[in-house]
NUTORZA-972608 format. One line per 10 residues: number of its first residue (from 0); their letters; for each residue y, z, x of N, C-alpha, C. Coordinates in steps of 0.1 Angstrom, whole numbers, plus 5000, padded with zeros to 4 digits. Layout:
NUTORZA-972608
NUM = A = Y,Z,X,Y,Z,X,Y,Z,X; ...
END
This chain:
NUTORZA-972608
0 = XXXXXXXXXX = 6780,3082,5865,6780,3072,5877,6765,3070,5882; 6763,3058,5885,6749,3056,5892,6744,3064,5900; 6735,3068,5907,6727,3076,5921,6731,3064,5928; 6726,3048,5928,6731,3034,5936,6750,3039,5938; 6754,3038,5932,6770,3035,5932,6776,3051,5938; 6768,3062,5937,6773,3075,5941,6770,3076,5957; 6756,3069,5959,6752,3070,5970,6763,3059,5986; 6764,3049,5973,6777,3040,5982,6791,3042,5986; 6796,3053,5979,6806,3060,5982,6807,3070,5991; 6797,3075,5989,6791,3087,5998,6795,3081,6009
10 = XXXXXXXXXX = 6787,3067,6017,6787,3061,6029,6798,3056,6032; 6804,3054,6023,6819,3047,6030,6824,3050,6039; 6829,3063,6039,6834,3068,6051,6826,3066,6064; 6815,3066,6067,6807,3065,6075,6806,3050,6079; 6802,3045,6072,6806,3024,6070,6820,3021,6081; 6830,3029,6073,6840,3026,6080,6846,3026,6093; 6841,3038,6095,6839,3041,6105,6832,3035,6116; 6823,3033,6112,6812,3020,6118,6814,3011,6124; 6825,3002,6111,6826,2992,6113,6840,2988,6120; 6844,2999,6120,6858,2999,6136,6852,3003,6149
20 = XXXXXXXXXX = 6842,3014,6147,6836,3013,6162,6828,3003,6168; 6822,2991,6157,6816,2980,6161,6824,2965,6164; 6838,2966,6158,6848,2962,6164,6849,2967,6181; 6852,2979,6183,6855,2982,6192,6843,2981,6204; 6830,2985,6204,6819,2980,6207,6820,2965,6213; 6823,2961,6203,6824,2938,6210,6835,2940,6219; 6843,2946,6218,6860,2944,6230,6853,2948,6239; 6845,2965,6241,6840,2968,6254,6830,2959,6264; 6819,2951,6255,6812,2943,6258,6819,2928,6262; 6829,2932,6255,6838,2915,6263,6845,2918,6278
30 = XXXXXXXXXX = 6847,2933,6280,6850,2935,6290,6844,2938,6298; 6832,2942,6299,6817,2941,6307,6816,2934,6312; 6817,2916,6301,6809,2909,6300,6819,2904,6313; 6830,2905,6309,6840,2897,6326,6836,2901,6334; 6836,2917,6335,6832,2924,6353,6819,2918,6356; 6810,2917,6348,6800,2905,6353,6801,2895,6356; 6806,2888,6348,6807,2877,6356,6816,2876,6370; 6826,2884,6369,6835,2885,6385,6826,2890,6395; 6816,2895,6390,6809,2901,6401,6797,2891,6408; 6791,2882,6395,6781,2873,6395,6786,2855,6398
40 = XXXXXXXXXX = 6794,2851,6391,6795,2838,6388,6804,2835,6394; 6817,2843,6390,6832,2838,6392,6836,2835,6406; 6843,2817,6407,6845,2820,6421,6859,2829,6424; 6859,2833,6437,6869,2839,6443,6887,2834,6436; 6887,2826,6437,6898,2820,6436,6906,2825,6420; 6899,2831,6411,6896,2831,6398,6901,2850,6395; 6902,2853,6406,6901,2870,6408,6916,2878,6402; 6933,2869,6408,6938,2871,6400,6943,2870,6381; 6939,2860,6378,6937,2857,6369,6929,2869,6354; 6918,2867,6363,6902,2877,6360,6912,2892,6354
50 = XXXXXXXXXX = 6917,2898,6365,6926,2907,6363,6931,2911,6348; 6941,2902,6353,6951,2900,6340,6942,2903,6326; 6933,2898,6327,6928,2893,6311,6921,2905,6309; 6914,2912,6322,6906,2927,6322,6915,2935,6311; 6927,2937,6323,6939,2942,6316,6943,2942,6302; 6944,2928,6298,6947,2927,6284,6937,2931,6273; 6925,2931,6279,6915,2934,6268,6914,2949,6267; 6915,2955,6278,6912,2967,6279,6926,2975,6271; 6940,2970,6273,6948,2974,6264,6948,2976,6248; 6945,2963,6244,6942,2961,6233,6931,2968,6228
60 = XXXXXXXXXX = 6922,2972,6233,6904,2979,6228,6917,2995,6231; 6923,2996,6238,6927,3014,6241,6939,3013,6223; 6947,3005,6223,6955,3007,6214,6942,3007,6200; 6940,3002,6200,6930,2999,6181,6921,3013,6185; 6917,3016,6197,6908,3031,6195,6917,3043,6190; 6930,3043,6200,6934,3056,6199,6942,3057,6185; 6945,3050,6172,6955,3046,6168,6953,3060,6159; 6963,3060,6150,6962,3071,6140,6951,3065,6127; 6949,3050,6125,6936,3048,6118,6926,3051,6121; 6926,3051,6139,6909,3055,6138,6903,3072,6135
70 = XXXXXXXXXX = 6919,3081,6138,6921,3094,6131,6915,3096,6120; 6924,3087,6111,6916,3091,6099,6905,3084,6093; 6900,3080,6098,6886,3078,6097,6874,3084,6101; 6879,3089,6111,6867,3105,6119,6868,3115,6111; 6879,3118,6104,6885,3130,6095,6875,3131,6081; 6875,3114,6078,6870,3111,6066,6856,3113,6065; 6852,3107,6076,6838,3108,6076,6835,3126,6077; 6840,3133,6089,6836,3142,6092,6834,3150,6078; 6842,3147,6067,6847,3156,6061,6832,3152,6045; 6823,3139,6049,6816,3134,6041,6805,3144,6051
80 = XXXXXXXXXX = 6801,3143,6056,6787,3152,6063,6778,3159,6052; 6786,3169,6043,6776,3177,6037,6766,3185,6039; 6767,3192,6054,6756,3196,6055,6743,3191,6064; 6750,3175,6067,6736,3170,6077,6736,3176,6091; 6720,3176,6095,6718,3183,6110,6728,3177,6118; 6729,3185,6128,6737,3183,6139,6734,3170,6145; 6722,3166,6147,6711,3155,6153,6711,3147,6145; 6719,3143,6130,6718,3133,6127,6723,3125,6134; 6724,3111,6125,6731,3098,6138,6743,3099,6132; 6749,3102,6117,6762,3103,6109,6767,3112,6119
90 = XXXXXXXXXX = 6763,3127,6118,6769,3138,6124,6772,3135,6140; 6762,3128,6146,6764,3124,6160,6773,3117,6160; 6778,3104,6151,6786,3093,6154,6797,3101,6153; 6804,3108,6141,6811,3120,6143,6816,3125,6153; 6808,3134,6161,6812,3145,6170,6820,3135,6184; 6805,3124,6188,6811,3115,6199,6822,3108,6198; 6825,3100,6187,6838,3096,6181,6850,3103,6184; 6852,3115,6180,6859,3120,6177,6867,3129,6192; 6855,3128,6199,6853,3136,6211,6863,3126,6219; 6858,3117,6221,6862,3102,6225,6876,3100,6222
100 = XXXXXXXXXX = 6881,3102,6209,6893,3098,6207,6902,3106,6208; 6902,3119,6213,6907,3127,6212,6911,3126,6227; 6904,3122,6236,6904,3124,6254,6915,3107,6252; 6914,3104,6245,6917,3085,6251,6932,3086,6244; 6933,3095,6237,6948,3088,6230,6957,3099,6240; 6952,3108,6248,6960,3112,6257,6968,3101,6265; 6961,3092,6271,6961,3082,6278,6971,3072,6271; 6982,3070,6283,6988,3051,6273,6984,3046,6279; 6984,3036,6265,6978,3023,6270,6977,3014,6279; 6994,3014,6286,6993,3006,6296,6995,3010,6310
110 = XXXXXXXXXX = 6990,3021,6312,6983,3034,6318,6965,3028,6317; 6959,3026,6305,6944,3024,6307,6945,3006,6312; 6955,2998,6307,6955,2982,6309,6957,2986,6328; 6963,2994,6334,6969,2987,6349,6954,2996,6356; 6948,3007,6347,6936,3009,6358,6928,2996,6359; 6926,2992,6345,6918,2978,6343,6920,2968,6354; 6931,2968,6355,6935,2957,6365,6934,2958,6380; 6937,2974,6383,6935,2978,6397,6919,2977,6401; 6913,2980,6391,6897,2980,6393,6891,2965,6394; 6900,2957,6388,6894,2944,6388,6897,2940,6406
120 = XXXXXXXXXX = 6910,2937,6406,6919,2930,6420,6911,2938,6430; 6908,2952,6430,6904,2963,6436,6888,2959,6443; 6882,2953,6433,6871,2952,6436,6873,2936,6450; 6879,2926,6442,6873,2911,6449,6881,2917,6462; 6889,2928,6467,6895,2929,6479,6885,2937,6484; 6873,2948,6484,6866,2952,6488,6850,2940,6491; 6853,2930,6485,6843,2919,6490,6847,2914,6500; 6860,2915,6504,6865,2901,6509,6865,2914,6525; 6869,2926,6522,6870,2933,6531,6857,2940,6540; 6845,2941,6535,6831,2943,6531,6826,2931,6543
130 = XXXXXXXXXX = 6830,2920,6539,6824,2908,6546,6830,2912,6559; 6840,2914,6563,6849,2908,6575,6850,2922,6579; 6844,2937,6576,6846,2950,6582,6856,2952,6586; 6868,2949,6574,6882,2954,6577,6883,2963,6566; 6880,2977,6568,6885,2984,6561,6901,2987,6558; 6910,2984,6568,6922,2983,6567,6928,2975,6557; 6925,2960,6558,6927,2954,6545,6923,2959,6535; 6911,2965,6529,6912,2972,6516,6920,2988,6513; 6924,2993,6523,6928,3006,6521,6941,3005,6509; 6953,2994,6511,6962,2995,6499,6957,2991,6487
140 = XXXXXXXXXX = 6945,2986,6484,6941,2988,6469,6935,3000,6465; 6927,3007,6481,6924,3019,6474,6936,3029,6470; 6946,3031,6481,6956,3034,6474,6960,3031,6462; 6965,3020,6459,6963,3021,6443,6959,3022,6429; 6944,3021,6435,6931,3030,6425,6939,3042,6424; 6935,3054,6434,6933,3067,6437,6951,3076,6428; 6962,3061,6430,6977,3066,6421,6975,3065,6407; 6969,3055,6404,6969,3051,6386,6957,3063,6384; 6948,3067,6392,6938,3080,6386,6945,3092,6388; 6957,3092,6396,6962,3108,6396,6973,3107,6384
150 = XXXXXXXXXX = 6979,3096,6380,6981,3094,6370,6975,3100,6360; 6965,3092,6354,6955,3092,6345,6949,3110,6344; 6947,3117,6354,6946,3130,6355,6956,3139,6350; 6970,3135,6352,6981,3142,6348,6981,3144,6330; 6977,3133,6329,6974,3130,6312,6968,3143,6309; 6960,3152,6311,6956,3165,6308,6958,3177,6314; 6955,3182,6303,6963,3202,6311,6949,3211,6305; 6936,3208,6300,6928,3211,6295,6917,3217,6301; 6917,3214,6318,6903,3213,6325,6904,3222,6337; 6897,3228,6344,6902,3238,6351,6909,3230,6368
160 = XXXXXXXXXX = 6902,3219,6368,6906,3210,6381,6903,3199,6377; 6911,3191,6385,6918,3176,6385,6903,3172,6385; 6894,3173,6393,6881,3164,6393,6872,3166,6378; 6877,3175,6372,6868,3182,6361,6870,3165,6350; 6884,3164,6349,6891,3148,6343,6881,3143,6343; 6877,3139,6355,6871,3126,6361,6855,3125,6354; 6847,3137,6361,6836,3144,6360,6835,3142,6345; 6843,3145,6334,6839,3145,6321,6837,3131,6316; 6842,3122,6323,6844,3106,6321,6827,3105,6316; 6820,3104,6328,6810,3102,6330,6795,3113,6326
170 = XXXXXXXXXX = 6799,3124,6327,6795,3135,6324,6801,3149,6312; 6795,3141,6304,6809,3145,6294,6804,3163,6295; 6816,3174,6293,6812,3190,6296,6807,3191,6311; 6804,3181,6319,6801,3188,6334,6815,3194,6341; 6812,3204,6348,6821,3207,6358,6823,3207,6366; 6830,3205,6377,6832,3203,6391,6822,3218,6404; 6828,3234,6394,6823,3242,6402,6806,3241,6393; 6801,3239,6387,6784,3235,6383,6779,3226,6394; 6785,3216,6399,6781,3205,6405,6780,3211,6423; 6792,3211,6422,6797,3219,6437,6784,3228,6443
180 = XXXXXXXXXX = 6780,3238,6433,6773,3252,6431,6756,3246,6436; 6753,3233,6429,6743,3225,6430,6742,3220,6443; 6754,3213,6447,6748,3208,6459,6746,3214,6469; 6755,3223,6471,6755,3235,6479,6740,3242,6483; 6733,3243,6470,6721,3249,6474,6712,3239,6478; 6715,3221,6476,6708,3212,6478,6707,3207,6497; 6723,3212,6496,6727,3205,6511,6716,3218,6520; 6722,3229,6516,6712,3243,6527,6696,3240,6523; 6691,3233,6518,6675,3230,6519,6669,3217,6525; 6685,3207,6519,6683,3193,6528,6679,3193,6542
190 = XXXXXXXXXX = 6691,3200,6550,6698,3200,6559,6687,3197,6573; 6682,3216,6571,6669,3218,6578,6660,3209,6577; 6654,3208,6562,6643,3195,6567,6649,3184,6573; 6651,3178,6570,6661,3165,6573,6658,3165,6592; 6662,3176,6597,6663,3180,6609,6653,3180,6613; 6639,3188,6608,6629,3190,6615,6623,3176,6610; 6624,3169,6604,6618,3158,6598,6620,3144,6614; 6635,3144,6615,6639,3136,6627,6634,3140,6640; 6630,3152,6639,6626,3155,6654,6613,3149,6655; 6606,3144,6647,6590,3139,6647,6590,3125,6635
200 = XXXXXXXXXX = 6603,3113,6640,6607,3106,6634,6596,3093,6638; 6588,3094,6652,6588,3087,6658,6568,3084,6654; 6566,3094,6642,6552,3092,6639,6553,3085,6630; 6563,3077,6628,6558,3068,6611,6566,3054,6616; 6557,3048,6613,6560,3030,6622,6563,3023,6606; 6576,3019,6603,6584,3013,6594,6585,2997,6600; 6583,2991,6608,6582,2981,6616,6581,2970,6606; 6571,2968,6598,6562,2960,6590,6577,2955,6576; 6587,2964,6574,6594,2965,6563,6609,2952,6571; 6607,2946,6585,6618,2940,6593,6612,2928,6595
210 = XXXXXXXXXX = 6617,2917,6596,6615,2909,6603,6622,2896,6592; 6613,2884,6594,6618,2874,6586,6611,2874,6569; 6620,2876,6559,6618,2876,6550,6627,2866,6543; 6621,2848,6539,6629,2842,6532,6632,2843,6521; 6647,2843,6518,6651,2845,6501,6644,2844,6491; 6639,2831,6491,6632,2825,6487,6617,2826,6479; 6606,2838,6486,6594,2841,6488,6598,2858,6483; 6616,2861,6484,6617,2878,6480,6618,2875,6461; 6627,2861,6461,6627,2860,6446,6618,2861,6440; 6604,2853,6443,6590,2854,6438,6587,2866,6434
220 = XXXXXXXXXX = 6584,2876,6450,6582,2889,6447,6587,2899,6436; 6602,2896,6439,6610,2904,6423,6605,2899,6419; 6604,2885,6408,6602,2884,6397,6590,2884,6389; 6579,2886,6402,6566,2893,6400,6570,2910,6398; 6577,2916,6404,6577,2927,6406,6580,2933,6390; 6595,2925,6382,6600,2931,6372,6587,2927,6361; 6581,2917,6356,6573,2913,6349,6567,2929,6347; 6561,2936,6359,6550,2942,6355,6559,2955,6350; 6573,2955,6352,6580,2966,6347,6587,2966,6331; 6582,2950,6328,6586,2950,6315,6599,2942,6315
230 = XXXXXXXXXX = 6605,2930,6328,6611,2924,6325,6610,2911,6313; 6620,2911,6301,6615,2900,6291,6624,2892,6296; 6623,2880,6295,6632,2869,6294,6640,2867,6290; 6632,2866,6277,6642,2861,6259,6653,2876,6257; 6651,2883,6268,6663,2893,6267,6673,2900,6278; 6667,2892,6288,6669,2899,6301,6671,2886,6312; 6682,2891,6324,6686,2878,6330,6685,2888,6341; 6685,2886,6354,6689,2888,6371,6698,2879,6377; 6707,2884,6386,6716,2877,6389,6718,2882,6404; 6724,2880,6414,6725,2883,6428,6745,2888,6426
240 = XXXXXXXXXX = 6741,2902,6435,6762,2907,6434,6756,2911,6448; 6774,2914,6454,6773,2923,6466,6766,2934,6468; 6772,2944,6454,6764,2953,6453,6760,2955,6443; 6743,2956,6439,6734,2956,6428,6741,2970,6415; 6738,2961,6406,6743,2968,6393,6736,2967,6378; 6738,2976,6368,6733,2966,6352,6743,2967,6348; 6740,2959,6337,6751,2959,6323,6738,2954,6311; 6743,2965,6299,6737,2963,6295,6747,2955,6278; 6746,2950,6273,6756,2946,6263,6748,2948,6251; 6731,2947,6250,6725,2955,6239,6713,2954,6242
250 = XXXXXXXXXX = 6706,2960,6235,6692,2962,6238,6685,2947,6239; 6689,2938,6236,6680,2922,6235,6692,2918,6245; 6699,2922,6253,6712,2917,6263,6712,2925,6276; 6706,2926,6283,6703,2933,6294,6707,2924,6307; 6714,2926,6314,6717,2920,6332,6718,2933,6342; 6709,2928,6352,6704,2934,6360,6711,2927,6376; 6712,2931,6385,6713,2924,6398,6707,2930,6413; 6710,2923,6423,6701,2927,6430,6708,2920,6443; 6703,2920,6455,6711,2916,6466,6699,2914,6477; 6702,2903,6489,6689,2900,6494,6693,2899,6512
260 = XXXXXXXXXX = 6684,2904,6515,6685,2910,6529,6675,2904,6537; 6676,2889,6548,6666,2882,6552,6657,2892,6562; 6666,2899,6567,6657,2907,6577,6649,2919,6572; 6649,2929,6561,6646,2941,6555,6646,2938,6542; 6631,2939,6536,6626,2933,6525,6627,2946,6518; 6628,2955,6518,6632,2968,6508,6644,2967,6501; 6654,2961,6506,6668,2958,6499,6668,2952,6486; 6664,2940,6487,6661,2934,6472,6652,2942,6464; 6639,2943,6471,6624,2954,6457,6634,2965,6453; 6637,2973,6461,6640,2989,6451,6653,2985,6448
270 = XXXXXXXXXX = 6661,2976,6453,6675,2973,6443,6672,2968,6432; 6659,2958,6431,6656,2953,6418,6651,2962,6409; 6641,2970,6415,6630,2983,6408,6645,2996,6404; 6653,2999,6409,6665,3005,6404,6671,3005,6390; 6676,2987,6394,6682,2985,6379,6678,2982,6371; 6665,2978,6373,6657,2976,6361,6656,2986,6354; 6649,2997,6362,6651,3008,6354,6664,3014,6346; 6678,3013,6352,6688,3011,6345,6684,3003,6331; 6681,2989,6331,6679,2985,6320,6669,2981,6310; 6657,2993,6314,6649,2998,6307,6654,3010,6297
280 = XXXXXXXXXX = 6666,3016,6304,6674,3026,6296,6677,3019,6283; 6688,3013,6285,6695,3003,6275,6685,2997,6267; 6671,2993,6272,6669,2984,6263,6657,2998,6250; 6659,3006,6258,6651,3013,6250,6659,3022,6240; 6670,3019,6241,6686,3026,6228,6680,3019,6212; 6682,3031,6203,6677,3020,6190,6683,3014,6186; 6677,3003,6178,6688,2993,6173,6697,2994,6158; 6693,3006,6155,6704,3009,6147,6717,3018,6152; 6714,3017,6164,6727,3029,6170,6736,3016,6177; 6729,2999,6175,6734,2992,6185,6751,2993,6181
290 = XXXXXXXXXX = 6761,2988,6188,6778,2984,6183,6783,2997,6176; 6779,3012,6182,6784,3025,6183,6785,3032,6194; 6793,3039,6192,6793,3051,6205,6779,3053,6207; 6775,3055,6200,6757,3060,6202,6746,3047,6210; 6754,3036,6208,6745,3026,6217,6743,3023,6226; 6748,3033,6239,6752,3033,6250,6750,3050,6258; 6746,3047,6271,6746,3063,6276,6756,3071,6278; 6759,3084,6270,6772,3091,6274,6767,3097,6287; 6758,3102,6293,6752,3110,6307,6750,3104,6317; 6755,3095,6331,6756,3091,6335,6746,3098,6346
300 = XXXXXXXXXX = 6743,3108,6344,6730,3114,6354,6721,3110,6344; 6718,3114,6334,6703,3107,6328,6700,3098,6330; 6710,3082,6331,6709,3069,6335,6703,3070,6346; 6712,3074,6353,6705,3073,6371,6694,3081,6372; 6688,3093,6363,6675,3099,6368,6664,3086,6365; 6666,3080,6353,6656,3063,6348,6655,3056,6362; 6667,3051,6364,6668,3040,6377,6660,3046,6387; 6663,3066,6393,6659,3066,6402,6640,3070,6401; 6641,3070,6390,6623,3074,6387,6615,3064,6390; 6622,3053,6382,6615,3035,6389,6613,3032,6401
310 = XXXXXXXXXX = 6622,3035,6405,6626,3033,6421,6616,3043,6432; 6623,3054,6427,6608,3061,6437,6597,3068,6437; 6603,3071,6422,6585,3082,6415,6575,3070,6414; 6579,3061,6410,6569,3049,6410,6571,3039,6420; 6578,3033,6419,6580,3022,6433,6575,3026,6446; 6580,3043,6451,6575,3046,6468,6565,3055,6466; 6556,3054,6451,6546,3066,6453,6532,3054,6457; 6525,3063,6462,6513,3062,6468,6501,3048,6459; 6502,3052,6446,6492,3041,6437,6498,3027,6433; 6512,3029,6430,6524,3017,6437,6520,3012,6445
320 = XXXXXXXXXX = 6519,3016,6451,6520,3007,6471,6508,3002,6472; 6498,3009,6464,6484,3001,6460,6488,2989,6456; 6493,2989,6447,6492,2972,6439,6505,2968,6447; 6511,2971,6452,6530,2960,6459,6516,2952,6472; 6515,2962,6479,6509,2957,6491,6501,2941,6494; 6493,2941,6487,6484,2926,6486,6493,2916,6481; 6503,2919,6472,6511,2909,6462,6522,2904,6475; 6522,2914,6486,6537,2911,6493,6532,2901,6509; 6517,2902,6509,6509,2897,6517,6507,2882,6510; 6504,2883,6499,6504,2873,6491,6513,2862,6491
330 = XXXXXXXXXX = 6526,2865,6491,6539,2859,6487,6542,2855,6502; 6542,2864,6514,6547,2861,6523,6536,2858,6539; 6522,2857,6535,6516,2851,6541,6511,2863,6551; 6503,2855,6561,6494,2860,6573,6498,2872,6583; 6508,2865,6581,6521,2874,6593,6517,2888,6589; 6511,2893,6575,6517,2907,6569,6502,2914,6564; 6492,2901,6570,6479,2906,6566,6470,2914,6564; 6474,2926,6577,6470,2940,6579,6477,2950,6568; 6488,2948,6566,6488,2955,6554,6488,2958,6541; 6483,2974,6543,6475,2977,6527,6486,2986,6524
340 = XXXXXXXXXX = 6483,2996,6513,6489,3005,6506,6496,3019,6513; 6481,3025,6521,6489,3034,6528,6496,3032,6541; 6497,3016,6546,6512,3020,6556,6523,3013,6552; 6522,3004,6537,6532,3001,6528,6537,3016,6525; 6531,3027,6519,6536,3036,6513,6543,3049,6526; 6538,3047,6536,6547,3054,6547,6554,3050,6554; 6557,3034,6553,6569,3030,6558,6581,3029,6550; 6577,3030,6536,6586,3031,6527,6595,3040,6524; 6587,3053,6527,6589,3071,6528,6591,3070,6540; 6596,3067,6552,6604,3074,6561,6620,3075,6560
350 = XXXXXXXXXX = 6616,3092,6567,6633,3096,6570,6639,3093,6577; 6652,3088,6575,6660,3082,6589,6675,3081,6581; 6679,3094,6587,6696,3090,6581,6706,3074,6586; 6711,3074,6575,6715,3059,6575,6728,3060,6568; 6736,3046,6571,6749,3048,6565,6753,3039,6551; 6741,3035,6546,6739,3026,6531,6731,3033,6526; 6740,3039,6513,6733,3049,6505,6719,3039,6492; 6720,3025,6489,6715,3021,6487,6705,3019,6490; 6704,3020,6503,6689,3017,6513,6686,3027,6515; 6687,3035,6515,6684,3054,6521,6673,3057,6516
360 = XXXXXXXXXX = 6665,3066,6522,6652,3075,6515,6654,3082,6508; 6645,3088,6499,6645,3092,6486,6653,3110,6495; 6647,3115,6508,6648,3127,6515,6667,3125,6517; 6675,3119,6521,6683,3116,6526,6695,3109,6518; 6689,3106,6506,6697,3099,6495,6711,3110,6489; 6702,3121,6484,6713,3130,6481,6725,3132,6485; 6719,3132,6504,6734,3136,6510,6743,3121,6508; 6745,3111,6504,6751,3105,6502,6758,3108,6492; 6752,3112,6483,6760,3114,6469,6767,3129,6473; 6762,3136,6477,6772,3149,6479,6782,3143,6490
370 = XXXXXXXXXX = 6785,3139,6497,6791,3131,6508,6803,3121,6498; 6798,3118,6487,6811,3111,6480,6814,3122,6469; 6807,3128,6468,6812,3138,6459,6824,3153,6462; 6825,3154,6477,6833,3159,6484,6844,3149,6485; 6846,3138,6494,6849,3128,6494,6861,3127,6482; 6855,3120,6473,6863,3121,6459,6875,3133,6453; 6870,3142,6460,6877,3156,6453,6890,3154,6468; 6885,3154,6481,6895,3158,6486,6906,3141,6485; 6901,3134,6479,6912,3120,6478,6921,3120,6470; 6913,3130,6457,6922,3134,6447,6930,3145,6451
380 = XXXXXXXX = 6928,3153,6459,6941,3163,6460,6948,3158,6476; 6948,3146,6481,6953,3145,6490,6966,3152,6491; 6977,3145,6482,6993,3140,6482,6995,3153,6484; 6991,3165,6471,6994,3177,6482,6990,3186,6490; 6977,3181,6495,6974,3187,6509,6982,3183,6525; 6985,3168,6513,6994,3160,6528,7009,3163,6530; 7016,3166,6518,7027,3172,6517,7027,3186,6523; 7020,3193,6523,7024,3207,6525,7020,3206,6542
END
């Protein structure tokens, strides 16, 4: 037999494999591709509908993953390896694959179709509720999130707590008591500073960051701002949501968003400087891992350490604020002409607890995330904390 024709056999298994997860790959990206646009384009009116089709795609992409073909195809491949590193991209598509289908075929289908859908309906009711500060009106969709995930948790008997489910989603092997154990030592170092920080709140004049800021003159700024971050064009789009987000659909497919605040010009820059960095992630994925497990982040903390490095190792550090300052005098005129770098860069860096974890200082940010991260665990064990 040829080395050509031995060598092609060899790959088969691995091809095949490939070429079902690159199947599966375009379903997940078609279903991105909606929550973007529901989030960006779609009007309101469009939201039940939107649903439904979430639903159906997401069914369809859960059934063709979990099936007994895609079994044996992980089998097949795994069983071609021969010996390659662990770190290969064969051995990797392998382990992730496999890992993946092993957690998803727990799940039925239409079990993964009605989360789809609750998450869709879920969301245009938290806009509509968001605008008009009726948390009441949204509380029965959260309700129905929080049932289809205690659901979806039951699906396992593997993990030591109900949040561990969740946690592995996103964090594939994290634990709940790892995390717990972390913030714990984060909140007892926060806390105090945080404290002594507010007691002497009144030496750093943020003033200069308020006033009138037209949409208009902020779009300029972003789109000055992303250029110098390596926004491309020919690959990359911005779009305005409630709440800023990416999606990345491939490395030459990047959507980014951002949200605009007339009074407080920080909302738009580091929401934009955020996700960009988000989709500096994505765009930096190789392109031979594109339309695999591997083309995409399994660590949802790595993602966000990218976003949040843009955002404030660079965005609120000191040599930053060098170059933002004149460009933002620039764009927005006279009114802002006294400022330079270092009281851009100390109005930027003030502490001031606040109730939008989006806008929050880099000092004060955490507790937000620990704050939903408690939050989360006790919503998940409500029913029997509320029963007993």
């Amino acid at each position: 037999m040829p080395d050509s024709e031995f060598g092609r056999q060899m790959s088969d298994p691995f091809e095949q494999l490939r070429e079902r997860m690159a199947a599966l790959a375009d379903l997940r990206n078609v279903g991105q591709l909606l929550d973007w646009d529901q989030q960006t384009m779609m009007p309101p009116g469009g939201a039940p509908a939107r649903a439904e089709t979430v639903a159906t795609v997401q069914k369809i992409s859960h059934e063709m993953f979990v099936s007994d073909d895609t079994g044996r195809l992980i089998e097949a491949a795994a069983s071609h390896l021969d010996g390659a590193s662990e770190d290969s991209d064969e051995a990797s598509l392998v382990r992730v694959t496999s890992r993946q289908w092993d957690k998803a075929r727990r799940v039925p289908a239409q079990l993964a179709a009605d989360l789809a859908r609750a998450a869709s309906v879920g969301h245009q009711a938290w806009v509509r509720a968001r605008e008009a500060s009726d948390f009441a009106a949204f509380a029965p969709y959260l309700e129905r999130n929080f049932e289809l995930v205690r659901r979806y948790v039951d699906c396992f008997d593997s993990f030591d707590c109900a949040y561990d489910v969740l946690l592995d989603d996103y964090e594939p092997g994290g634990r709940t008591r790892e995390v717990a154990r972390l913030f714990d030592e984060l909140k007892a170092a926060l806390r105090p500073m945080i404290a002594e920080v507010e007691r002497h709140h009144d030496r750093v004049d943020d003033s200069l960051l308020y006033g009138d800021f037209p949409v208009e003159r902020q779009r300029q700024l972003v789109a000055w701002l992303l250029e110098q971050m390596g926004f491309d064009r020919s690959a990359w789009r911005i779009d305005d949501a409630v709440h800023p987000f990416a999606s990345g659909f491939s490395n030459r497919d990047i959507r980014i968003t951002t949200r605009w605040d007339e009074g407080f010009l920080p909302s738009a820059v580091y929401g934009a400087m955020h996700e960009c960095g988000h989709g500096l992630y994505e765009e930096g994925i190789a392109q031979s891992l594109q339309r695999t497990p591997l083309g995409h982040a399994e660590s949802l903390a790595l993602h966000e350490s990218q976003s949040r490095l843009w955002e404030n190792m660079v965005g609120r550090g000191h040599p930053f604020c060098g170059v933002l300052a004149p460009r933002i005098v620039d764009v927005f005129g006279e009114r802002l002409s006294a400022l330079d770098g270092d009281s851009l860069y100390r109005a930027v860096n003030r502490v001031a607890p606040s109730l939008i974890r989006v806008e929050s200082d880099e000092v004060t940010y955490s507790l937000h995330i620990i704050v939903r991260f408690e939050l989360e665990q006790a919503l998940q064990d409500y029913p029997e904390s509320h029963n007993t």
